[in-house]
C-alpha positions in Angstrom: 17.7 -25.9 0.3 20.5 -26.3 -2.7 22.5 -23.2 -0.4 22.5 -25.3 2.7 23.0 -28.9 1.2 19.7 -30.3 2.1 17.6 -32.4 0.0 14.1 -32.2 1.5 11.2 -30.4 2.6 11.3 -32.0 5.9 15.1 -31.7 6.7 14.8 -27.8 5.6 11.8 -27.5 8.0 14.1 -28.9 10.6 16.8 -26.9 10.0 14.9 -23.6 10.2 13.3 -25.0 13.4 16.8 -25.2 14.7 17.9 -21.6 13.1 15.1 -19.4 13.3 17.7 -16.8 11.5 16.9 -18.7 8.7 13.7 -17.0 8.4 14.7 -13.9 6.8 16.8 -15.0 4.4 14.0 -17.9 3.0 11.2 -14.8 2.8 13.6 -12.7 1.0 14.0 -15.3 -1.5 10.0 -15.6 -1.7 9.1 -12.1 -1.6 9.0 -10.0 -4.9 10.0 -6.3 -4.7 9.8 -4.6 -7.8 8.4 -1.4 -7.8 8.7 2.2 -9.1 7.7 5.5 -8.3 4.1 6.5 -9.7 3.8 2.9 -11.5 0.7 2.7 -12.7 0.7 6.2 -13.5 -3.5 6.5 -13.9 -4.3 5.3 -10.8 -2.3 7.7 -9.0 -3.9 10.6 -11.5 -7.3 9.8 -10.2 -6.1 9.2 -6.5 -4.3 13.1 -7.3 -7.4 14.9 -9.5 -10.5 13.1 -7.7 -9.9 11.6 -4.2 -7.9 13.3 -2.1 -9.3 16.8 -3.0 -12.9 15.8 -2.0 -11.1 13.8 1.1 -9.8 16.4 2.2 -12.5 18.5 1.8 -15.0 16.5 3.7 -13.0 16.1 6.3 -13.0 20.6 6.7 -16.7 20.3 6.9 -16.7 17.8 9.5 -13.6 19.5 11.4 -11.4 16.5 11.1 -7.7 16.9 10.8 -6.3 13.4 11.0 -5.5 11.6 8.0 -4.4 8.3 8.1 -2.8 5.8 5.2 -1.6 2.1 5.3 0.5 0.8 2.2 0.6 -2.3 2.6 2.9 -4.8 1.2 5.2 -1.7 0.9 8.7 -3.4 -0.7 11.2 -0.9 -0.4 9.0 1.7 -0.2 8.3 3.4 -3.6 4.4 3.1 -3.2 4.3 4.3 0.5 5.9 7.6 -0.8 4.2 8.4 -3.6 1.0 8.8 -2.0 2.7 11.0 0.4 4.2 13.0 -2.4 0.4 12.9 -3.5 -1.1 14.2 -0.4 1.4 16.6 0.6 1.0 18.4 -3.0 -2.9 18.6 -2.2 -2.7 20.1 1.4 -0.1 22.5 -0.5 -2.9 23.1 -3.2 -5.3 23.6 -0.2 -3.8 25.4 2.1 -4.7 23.3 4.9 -2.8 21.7 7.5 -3.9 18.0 8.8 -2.2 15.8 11.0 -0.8 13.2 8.4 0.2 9.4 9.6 1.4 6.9 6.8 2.4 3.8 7.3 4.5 1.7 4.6 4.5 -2.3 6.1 6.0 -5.7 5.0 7.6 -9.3 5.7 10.5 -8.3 3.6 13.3 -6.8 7.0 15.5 -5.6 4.1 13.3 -4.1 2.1 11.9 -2.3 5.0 15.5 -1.3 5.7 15.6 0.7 2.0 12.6 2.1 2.5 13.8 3.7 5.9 16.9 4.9 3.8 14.6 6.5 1.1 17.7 6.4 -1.4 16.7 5.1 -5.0 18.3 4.8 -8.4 17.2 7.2 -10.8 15.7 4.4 -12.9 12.9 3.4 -10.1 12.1 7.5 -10.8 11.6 7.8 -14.3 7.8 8.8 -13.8 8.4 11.4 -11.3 7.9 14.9 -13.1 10.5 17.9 -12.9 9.0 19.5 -10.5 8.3 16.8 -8.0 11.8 15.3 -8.1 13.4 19.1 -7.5 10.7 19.2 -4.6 10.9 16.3 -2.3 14.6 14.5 -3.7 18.0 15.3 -3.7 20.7 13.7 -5.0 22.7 11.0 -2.9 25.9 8.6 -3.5 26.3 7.1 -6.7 23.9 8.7 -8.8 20.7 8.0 -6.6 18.2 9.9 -5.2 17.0 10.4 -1.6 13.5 11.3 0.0 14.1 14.4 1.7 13.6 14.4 5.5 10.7 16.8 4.9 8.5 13.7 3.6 10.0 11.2 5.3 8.8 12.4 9.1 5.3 11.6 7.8 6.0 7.6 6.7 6.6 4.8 9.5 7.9 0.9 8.1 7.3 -1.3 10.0 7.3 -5.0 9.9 3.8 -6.7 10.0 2.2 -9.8 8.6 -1.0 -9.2 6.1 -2.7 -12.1 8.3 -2.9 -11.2 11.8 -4.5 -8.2 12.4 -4.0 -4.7 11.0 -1.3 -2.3 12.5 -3.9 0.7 13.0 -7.5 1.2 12.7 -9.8 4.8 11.6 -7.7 4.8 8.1 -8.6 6.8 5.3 -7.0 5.1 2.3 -5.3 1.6 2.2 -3.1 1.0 -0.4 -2.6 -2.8 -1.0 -1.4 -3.7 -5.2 -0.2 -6.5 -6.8 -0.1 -8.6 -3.4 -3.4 -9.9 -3.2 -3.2 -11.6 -6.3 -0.8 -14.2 -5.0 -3.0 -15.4 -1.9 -5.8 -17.8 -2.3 -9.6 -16.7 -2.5 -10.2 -18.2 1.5 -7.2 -15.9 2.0 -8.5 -13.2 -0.2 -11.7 -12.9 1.4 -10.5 -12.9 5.3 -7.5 -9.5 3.9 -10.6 -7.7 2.6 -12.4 -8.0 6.2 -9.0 -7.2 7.8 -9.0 -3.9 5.6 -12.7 -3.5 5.7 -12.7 -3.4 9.9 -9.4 -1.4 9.3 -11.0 1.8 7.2 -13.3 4.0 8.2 -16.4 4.3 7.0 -16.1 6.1 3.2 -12.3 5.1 3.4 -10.8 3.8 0.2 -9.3 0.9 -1.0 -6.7 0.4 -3.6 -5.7 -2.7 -5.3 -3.1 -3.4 -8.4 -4.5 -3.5 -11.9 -4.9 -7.6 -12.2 -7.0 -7.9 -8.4 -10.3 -7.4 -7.7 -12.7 -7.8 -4.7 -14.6 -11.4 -4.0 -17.0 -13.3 -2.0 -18.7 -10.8 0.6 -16.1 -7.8 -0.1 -18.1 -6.9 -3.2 -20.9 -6.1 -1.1 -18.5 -4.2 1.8 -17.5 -1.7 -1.1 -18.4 0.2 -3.6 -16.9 0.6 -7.0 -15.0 4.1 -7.5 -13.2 3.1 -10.7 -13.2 -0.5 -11.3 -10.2 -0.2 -13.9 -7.9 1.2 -11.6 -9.3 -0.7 -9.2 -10.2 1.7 -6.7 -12.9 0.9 -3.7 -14.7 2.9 -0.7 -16.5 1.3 2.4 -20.0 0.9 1.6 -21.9 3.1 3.9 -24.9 0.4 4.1 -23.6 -3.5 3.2 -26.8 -4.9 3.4 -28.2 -2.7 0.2 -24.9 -2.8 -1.6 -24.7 -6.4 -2.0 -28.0 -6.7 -3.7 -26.6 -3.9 -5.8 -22.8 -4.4 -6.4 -20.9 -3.4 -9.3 -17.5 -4.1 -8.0 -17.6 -8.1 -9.8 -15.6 -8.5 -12.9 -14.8 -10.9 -15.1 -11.2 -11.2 -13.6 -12.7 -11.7 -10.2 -15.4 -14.4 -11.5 
């Protein structure tokens, strides 16, 4: 409002109505972006030691090779690639192929503009190991580091707002941290049905260190590892919510 010389809510909201361009640049002023590679470095571990191997896994015994991951609220992308950095290690490890499909989505046009670029400066890398950064980076224009091409045909951004209705459906994981925590509990509740009618059955859910589930989500999910604040689809709701273990004390 200061930037364009107007002094209320009401004149801004006219102004916006008369310059929809406007748009962008008020949600990248609202919209916070800070992220890093493998931030949050245990939650990742487990997502690297225990999930994705028995994924995996279960999905050989069933004959499934589709594999399907939504980060959402993906910023410029850091998130979106480390689980792809994550999964492509494990098929690696397994000698499996699968059909892989992740999909990194925000509000933020610019940020979804980096994340398309895949260049980064070293600092947003400092958790990456040796080996990983000699793997899947090499180095770009002004000391940065770009995804090579070799991970980036597996990762679509696209734009997409939380509150309509998810981009895909049959996903395996969703990825969604340190978003949630800025919406309302009505709004809380109606993401976790989005997500829940968005996974498939035994899909997981991730959520940042500070969020955790409420209302009826605690009885769509079980708990995996409530301090890294990791979820699967209940196979049976109606049993789980007599017998949740996914409340906390930061979600009461």
């Amino acid at each position: 409002m200061r930037l364009k010389g107007l002094a209320t809510y009401a004149e801004y909201a006219h102004f916006l109505d008369k310059n929809p361009i406007e748009f962008n640049n008020l949600l990248d002023a609202l919209t916070i972006n800070v992220s890093e590679f493998f931030r949050d470095a245990t939650v990742w571990n487990t997502l690297r030691q225990q999930i994705l191997p028995s994924m995996f896994r279960e999905k050989l015994t069933t004959g499934s090779r589709e594999f399907k991951v939504w980060s959402a609220g993906c910023a410029d992308g850091e998130e979106t690639y480390t689980i792809t950095l994550l999964i492509l290690d494990t098929l690696a490890y397994l000698s499996h192929s699968f059909r892989i499909e992740i999909m990194g989505t925000d509000v933020d046009l610019p940020s979804l503009d980096r994340a398309r670029r895949g260049q980064y400066a070293a600092s947003r890398l400092r958790l990456v190991s040796q080996p990983i950064l000699q793997r899947y980076f090499i180095p770009a224009d002004k000391g940065n580091f770009e995804v090579v091409d070799a991970v980036k045909k597996f990762v679509t951004f696209k734009p997409h707002d939380l509150f309509t209705l998810p981009p895909a459906s049959g996903l395996d994981i969703i990825s969604c941290r340190n978003v949630v925590i800025y919406f309302s509990k009505k709004l809380q509740e109606q993401l976790y049905q989005n997500f829940h009618n968005a996974l498939n059955v035994g899909g997981y859910l991730i959520l940042g260190k500070v969020e955790s589930l409420v209302g009826e989500a605690a009885s769509m999910f079980n708990c995996v590892d409530l301090s890294e604040r990791i979820y699967r689809k209940a196979f049976e709701p109606t049993i789980q919510a007599a017998n949740s273990n996914c409340q906390d004390p930061i979600g009461s």
